[in-house]
N, C-alpha and C positions, 0 to 999 in steps of 0.2 A: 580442370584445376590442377597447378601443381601441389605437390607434395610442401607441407608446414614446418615451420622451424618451430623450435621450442624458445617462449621468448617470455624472460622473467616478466611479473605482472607490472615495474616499472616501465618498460617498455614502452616507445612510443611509436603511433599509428599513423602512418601517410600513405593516403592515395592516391592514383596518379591517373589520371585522365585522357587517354588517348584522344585522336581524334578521329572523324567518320562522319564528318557533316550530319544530318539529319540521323541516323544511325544514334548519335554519342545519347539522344536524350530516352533510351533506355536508363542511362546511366540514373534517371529520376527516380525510375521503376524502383532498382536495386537500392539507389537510398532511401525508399518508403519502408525497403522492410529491415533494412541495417538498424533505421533509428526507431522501429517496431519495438527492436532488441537491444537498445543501449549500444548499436557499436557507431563509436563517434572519431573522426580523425584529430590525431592533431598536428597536423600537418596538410599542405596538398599543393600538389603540382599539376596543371596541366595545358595542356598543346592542342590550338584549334578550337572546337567546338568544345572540347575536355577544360579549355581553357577559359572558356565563357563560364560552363556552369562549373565549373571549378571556382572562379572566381567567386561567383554570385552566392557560391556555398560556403568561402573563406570569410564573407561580409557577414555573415551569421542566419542568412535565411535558410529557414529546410526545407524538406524535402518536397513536401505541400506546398511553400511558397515556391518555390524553383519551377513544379507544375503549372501552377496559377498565371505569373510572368510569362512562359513560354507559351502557352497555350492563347494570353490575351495576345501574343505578338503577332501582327500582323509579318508573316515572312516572304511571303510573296509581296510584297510593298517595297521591302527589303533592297529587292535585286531589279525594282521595276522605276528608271532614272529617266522616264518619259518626263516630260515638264508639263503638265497641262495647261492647255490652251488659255486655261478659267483665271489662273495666277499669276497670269501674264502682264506686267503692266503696258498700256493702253500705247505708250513710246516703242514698245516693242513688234506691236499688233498690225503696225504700217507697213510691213511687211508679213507674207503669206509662208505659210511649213512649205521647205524647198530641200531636196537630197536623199538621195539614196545613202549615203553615207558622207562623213564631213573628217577632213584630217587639217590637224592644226600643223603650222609653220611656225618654227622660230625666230630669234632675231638676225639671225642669220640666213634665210628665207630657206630653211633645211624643210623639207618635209619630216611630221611628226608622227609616229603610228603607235596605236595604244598599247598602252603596258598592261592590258588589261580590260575584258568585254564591259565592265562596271565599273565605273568612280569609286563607288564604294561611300560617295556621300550620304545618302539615306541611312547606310550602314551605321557610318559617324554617328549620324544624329539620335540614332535609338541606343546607341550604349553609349555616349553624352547622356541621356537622359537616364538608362538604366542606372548606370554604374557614379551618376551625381551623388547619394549618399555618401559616395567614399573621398569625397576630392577635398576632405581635409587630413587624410592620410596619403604620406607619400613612402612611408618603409612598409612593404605589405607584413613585416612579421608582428605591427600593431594591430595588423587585422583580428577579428575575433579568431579567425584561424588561420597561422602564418601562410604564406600564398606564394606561388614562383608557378612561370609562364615561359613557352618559351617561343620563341622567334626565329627566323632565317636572315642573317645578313644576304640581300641578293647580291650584294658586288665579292665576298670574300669567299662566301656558303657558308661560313663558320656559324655557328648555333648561338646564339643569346641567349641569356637566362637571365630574366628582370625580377628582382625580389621586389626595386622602389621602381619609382615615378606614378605618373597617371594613367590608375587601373583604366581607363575608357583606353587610354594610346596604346598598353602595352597587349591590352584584349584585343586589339581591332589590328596590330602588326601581326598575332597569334594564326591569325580565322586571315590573314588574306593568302589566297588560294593561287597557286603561279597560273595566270593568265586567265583567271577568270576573276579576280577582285585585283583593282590597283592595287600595286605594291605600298607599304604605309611610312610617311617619313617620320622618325622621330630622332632628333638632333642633327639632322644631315648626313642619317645613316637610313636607307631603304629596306625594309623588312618584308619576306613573306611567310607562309605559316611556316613554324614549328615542328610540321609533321615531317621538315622533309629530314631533318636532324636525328630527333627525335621524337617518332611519334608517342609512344608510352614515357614518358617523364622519369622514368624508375632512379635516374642515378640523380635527378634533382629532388627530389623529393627527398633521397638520404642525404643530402645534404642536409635539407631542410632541418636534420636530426630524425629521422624515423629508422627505426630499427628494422619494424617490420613493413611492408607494404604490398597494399592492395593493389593493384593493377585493372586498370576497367578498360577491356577491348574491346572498339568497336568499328574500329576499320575496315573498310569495304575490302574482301574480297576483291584478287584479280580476276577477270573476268574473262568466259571461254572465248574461243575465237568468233561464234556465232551470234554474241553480244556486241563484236565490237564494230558496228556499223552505221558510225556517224565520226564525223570529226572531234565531238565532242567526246565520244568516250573511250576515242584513240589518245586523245590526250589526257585523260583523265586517265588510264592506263600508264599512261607511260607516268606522273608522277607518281601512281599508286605502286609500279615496281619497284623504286628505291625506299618509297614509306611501308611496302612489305617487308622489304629485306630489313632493315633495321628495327621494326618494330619483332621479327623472330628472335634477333638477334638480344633485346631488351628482356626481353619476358623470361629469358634463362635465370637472370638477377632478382625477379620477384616473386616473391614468397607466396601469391597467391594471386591469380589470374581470373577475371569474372568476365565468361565471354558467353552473354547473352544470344539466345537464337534472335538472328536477324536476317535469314538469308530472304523472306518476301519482302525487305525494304532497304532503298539505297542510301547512296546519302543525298540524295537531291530528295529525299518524300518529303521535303515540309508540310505537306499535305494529311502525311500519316502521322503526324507528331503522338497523339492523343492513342494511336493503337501501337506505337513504339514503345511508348513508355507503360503502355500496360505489358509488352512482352518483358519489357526489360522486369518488372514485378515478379510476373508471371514466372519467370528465370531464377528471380533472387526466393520467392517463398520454395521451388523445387532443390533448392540446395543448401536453402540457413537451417536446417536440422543436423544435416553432414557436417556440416561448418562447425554446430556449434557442440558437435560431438566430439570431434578432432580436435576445436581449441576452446575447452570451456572458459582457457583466462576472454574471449572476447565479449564476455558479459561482465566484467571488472565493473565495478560501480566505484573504483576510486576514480574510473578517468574524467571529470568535469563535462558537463554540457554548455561548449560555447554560448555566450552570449553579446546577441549582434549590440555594438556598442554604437549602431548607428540612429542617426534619427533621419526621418525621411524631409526633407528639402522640400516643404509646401511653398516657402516665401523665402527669397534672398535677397539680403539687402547689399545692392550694389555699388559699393565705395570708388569704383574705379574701371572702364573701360580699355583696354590696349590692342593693338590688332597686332599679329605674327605670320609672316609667310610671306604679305605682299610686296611687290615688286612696283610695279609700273602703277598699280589705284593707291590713291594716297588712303592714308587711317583714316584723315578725317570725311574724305569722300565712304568708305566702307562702314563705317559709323552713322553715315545718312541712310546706307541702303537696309540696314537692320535693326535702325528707326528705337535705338536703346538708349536711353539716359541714365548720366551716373547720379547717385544720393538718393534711388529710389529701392522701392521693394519689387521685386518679378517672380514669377512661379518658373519654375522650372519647362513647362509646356513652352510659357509663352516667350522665353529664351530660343526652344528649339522652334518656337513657331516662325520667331526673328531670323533666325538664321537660315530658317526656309524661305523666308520672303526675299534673301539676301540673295539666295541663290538661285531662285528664279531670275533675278536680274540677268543671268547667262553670262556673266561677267566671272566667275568660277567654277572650276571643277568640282571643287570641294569647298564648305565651309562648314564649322563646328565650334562649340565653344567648350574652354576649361574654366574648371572654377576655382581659387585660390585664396585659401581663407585669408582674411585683410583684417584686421583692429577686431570691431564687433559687427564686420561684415566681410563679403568677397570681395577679389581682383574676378572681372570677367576679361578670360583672353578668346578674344575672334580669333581662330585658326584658319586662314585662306590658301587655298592653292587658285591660281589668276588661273585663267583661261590662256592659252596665247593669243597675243591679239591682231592674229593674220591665221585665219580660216579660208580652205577651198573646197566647195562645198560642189560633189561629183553628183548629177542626176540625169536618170536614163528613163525615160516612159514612152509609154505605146499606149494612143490612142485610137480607134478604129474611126475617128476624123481626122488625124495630121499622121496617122501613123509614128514611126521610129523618130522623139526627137532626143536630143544628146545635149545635157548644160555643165558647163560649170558657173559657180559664182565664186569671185574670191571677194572677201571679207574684210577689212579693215579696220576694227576696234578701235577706239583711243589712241590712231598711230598717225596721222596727219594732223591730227589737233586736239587738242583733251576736250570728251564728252565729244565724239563726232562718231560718225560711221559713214563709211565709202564702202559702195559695194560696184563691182564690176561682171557681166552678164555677157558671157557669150555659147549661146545657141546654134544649134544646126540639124538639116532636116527638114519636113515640109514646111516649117517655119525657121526663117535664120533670125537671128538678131542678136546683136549687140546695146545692153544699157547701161547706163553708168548712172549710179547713183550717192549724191553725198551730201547727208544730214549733219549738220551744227546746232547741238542742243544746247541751252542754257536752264538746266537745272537735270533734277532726277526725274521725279516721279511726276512734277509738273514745271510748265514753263514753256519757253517760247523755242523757235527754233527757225533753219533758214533751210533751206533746199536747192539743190543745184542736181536736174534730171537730163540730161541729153541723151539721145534713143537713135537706134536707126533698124527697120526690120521690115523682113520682105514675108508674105505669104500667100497663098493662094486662096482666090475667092469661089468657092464655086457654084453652079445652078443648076436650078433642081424642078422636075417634072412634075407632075401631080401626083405621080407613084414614087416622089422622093428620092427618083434615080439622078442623079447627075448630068447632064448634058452639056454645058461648057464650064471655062474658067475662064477668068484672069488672074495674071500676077499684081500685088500690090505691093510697091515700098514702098517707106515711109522713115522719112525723116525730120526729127524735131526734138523739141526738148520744151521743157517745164520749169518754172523757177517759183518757190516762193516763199512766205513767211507762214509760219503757225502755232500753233498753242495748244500743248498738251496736256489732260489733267485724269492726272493716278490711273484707275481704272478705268475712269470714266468714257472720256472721249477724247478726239483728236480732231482739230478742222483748220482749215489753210486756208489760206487766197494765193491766187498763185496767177500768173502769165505765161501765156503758151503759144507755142509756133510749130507750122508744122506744111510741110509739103506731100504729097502724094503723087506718085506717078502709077498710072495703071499702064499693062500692056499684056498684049493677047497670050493667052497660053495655049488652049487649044478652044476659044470662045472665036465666034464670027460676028461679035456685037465686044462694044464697048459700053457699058452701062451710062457712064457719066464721062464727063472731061477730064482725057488723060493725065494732067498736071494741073494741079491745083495748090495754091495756097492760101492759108488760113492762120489768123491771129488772133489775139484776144486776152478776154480774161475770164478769171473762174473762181470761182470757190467752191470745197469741199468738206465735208463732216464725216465721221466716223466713231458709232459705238461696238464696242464686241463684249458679249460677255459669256460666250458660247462654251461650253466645254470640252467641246474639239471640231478641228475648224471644219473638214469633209465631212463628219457624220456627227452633227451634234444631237442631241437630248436634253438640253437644260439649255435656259439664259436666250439670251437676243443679240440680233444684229443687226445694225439699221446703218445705210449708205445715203447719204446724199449729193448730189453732184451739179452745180449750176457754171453752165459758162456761156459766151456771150462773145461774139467775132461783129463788129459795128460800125470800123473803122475803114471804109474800102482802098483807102489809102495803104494800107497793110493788110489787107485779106481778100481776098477774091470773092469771096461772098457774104454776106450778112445775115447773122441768123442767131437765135436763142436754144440753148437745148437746157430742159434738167432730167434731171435721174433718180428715182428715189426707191430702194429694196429694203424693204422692212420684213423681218422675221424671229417669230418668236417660236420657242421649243417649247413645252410646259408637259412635264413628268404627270401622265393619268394614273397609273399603277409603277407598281414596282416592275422595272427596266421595260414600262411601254412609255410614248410622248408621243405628244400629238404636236404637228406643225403647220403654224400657218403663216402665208407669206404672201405677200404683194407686192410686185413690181411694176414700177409705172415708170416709162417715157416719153417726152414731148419737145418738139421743137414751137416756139414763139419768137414773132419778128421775123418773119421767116420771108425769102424771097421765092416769088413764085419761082416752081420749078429745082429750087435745091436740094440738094441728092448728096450733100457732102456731111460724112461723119456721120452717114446714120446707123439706127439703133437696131442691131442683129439681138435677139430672143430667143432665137433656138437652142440645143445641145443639152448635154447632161447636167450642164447649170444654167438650163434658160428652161425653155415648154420643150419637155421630151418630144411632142410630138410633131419639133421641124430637126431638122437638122441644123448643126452651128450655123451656117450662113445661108441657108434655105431660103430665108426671108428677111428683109429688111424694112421698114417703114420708117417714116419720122411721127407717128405717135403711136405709141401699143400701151394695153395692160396687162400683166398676168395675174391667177390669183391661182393659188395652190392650199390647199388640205391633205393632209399626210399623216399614217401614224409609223412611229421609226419603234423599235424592239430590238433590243442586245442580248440572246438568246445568252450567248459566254460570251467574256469577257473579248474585247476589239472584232466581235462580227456582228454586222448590223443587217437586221431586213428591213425595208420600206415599199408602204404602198400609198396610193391615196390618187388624188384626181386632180387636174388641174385646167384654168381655163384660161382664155386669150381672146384680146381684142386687138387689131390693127388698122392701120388706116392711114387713107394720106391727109387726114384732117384731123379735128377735135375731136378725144371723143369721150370726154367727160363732162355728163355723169355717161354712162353708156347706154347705146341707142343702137349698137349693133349686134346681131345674133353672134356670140363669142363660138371661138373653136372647142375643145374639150378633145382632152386624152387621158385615160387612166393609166398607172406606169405599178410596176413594182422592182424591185433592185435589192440587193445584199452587196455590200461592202466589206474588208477584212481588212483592218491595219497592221503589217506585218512591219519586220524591226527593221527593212527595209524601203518601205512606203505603201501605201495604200491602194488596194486595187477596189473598184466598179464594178458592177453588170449592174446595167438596166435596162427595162426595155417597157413601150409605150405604146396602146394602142387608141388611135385618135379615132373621133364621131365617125369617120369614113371607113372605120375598118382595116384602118393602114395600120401595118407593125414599123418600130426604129427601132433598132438596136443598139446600145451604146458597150461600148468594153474602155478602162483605161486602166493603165498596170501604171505605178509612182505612180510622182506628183505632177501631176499635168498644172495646176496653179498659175497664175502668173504673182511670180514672188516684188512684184511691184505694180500692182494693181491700183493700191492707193497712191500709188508717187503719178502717174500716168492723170493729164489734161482731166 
């Protein structure tokens, strides 16, 4: 601590708020036992994380509530902008998770790279909701405790200091961190934290009018050379040396300094929230005797105890809807997608619920609402940042069947025709291919649509010994394409009919046999259905998915041969205990109408998504069953184990109900999705005693699995 001025009993009290991410909420500690004692500010400034509970402290809640909020906030949620699978609507789900990483393009076909590891939208959304009590004040010096924040202009560096506007916008420019939260826009000016100006507030807060001021340090320490061994805490280094040097530099100016032991936590513990703020306590009772021996005016009983003049926002009555930010998506289309009506009442949840459903849509970066007192109710303003609507989406995986393959997709949003998407696929490696794909919707969340799929992709077929070894190949291309109409509804489901064509040439690779006839073509028609409600697509635990697939080549006039096939994979997840499920699954194939002797389009079963115990093309027939039991377990959070048994029937006939002695293999596997994509091992040992091994690193997927005949 420093040394105390002597300060008439008039004298007014401002605090000022450093910041230290996870670190700052000792500063809870230290105001449990200030307000023990009567010492109340009247005033407060603060920067970052000082800035949050600064704020939350100017609205009039204390000490207890500040703990209470913090402690229910999910903060790992926070920073975690995964989309899941579950909220996805069913328009979206026609396509499979594809990319190691995705960079948007602008109108100018410029490659775009983040400003930023996080959007920072879930961010938005919980101090939208936190800081709703305050959005009928816009000069924070009406607050029960005058209030001032500060900010970084990224284009000028110059510091901000916002006394007005909207406490949610001026808190969340505060807290965003250079290069690891987006940068925040407010009025068309870009902001990051605070800290890097000003991390201790000392010279805003006397504005504010305080005479004397507290100072509450909690900035991370730089860090020895022996810590600094990742990328992340090189750069976290390097901004924490400029918010050192300025924050020494501040503390000369403040009257009294309250620097908590903090060194067994960083600012990333959100973890340790709840032992943070007991040190920070812990701190404040080891020194409010000294404290109040050196200034007995800080038990003044003339100074008043704020009182929060707010009321909390259970129901708001909606006068009027507006949207702000967007560009290329009309208002009234972004007003469909968060499904809000004006002249009604809504809770505060179910606003941020809206505008979570909104941004699932994947049509924005960011989306958030303001609230703006209207007559004897609100203005609600949608705040959107659009996505760009030209994505290229980089992916690289290895599997130990196709080995090293290498994709891009690039993207096309709403830029060939409103409500359309064109995607374009080219692959290379032991599978090439090139697809094109382009959907025209008519509506959101349901409605009809048309389809335009043209394909062309070459791969290797191989075969396989009794011991699973390999022994020849052929090469296969294939060219053809898909066209057709469908109907999509909300979550529900998605099903087409469609017309398809398609050639095949096979040729030797290093095989001494040709399976079937080298060139072949095939016509026809089909339909298709799809439900998902799975909670994540490679390693689900909850919800179902059921495929089914009928097509029909009849015409020999346009197809080489005649034949029936369907398809049908049903699977369901169902939660037994807490983070075990159990999975059961059926997959059935058959061809009908079938010409003796056809061999064309048939149904492979094997691999890490077929019966572990063949290999992907080990086996082919035109009619099989599989049927799988499984239980899956998420030990921590994105690593999955699975075990369970599974059995198979084939055949070049019918074989339902079944009258053949099935295969069996029992398998077990762990999965990890990392923020890169998803890796496998699995491995299966079938009735004979034989082992398969599977390994895939990324998204091995086909990210058009449903557009495909």
């Amino acid at each position: 601590m420093l040394g105390l001025a002597q300060i008439l009993p008039a004298a007014k009290l401002g605090f000022a708020f450093s910041g230290g991410g996870a670190r700052g909420f000792a500063n809870i500690g230290i105001l449990k036992v200030f307000e023990e004692y009567g010492i109340r500010p009247d005033c407060i400034s603060g920067t970052s994380i000082g800035a949050f509970l600064g704020g939350l402290y100017a609205m009039g809640y204390d000490a207890n509530e500040l703990e209470d909020i913090t402690l229910k906030l999910n903060w790992t949620m926070l920073f975690d902008e995964k989309q899941e699978r579950q909220d996805l609507y069913i328009g979206q789900k026609r396509w499979k998770p594809y990319g190691n990483t995705v960079f948007e393009i602008d109108d100018e076909w410029r490659m775009q790279y983040p400003r930023g590891i996080f959007n920072g939208n879930n961010i938005n959304l919980e101090l939208a909701r936190i800081f709703a009590p305050a959005s009928g004040i816009t000069d924070f010096s009406d607050l029960a405790i005058p209030f001032s924040c500060v900010a970084t202009d990224l284009i000028t560096g110059e510091s901000r200091v916002f006394t007005s506007g909207s406490m949610m916008q001026v808190i969340r420019a505060s807290i965003s961190i250079p290069s690891i939260v987006m940068p925040f826009n407010i009025d068309g000016h870009s902001y990051i934290d605070g800290g890097i100006g000003f991390n201790i507030p000392i010279e805003q807060v006397r504005d504010l009018g305080a005479d004397y001021v507290v100072g509450f340090k909690t900035n991370s320490p730089l860090r020895p050379l022996e810590r600094l061994n990742s990328l992340f805490t090189i750069l976290d280094q390097t901004i924490n040396i400029g918010m050192t040097r300025n924050v020494e530099a501040q503390v000369s100016d403040c009257d009294l300094v309250m620097v908590p032991e903090l060194d067994a936590y960083s600012a990333t513990d959100f973890r340790q929230i709840r032992h943070i703020i007991d040190a920070g306590e812990a701190y404040g009772r080891s020194v409010i005797d000294s404290l109040l021996i050196a200034n007995p005016w800080l038990l003044d009983q003339s100074r008043p105890k704020p009182q929060a003049y707010l009321y909390p926002l259970h129901r708001i009555y909606i006068n009027e809807i507006t949207v702000r930010g967007n560009l290329h998506i009309s208002s009234t289309k972004i007003k469909e997608y968060i499904e809000l009506r004006p002249k009604r009442l809504y809770t505060v949840e179910e606003i941020i619920s809206a505008c979570r459903s909104g941004w699932n849509s994947q049509l924005f970066q960011t989306i958030y609402p303001m609230f703006e007192p209207d007559k004897d109710g609100y203005r609600l303003i949608i705040v959107v940042k659009e996505r760009q609507r030209k994505t290229l989406a980089v992916n690289l995986n290895y599997t130990s069947m196709d080995g090293m393959v290498a994709g891009v997709v690039l993207s096309l949003s709403n830029y060939l025709m409103r409500n359309s998407l064109a995607l374009a696929e080219v692959k290379v490696g032991d599978k090439n291919e090139l697809n094109l794909d382009f959907v025209k919707n008519f509506g959101d969340f349901w409605g009809i649509y048309y389809r335009i799929f043209p394909y062309i992709n070459e791969k290797t077929l191989y075969f396989y010994n009794d011991d699973h070894q390999r022994t020849n190949s052929v090469r296969s291309m294939e060219l053809g394409f898909t066209s057709g109409i469908g109907v999509f509804v909300r979550r529900f489901a998605v099903a087409e009919a469609y017309v398809y064509s398609f050639r095949t040439n096979l040729y030797r690779d290093v095989s001494n046999t040709e399976p079937i006839k080298p060139v072949t073509v095939i016509s026809g028609l089909g339909f298709k259905a799809y439900h998902e409600s799975v909670d994540d697509y490679l390693f689900p635990t909850s919800g179902f998915r059921f495929t089914t697939r009928l097509n029909a080549a009849s015409d020999r006039s346009i197809s080489d041969k005649r034949y029936g096939r369907f398809q049908f994979k049903g699977e369901a997840y169902l939660p037994v205990f807490e983070r075990v499920s159990a999975c059961l699954l059926l997959d059935y194939g058959s061809f009908f109408d079938r010409e003796d002797g056809t061999g064309i389009d048939p149904f492979y079963f094997g691999g890490i998504d077929g019966f572990l115990g063949l290999q992907k093309y080990e086996k082919s027939a035109p009619f099989y069953q599989v049927g799988q039991i499984s239980l899956t377990t998420e030990p921590v959070n994105d690593l999955f184990v699975q075990c369970g048994v599974q059995g198979l029937n084939y055949a070049s006939r019918e074989i339902w109900p079944i009258d053949e002695d099935p295969s069996w293999c029992v398998f077990a596997g762990t999965g990890y999705n990392t923020v890169v994509g998803p890796i496998r091992l699995m491995v299966a040992m079938t009735d004979g005693a034989n082992f398969n091994y599977y390994l895939s690193i990324g998204f091995d997927t086909d990210i058009f699995k449903f557009s495909r005949r």
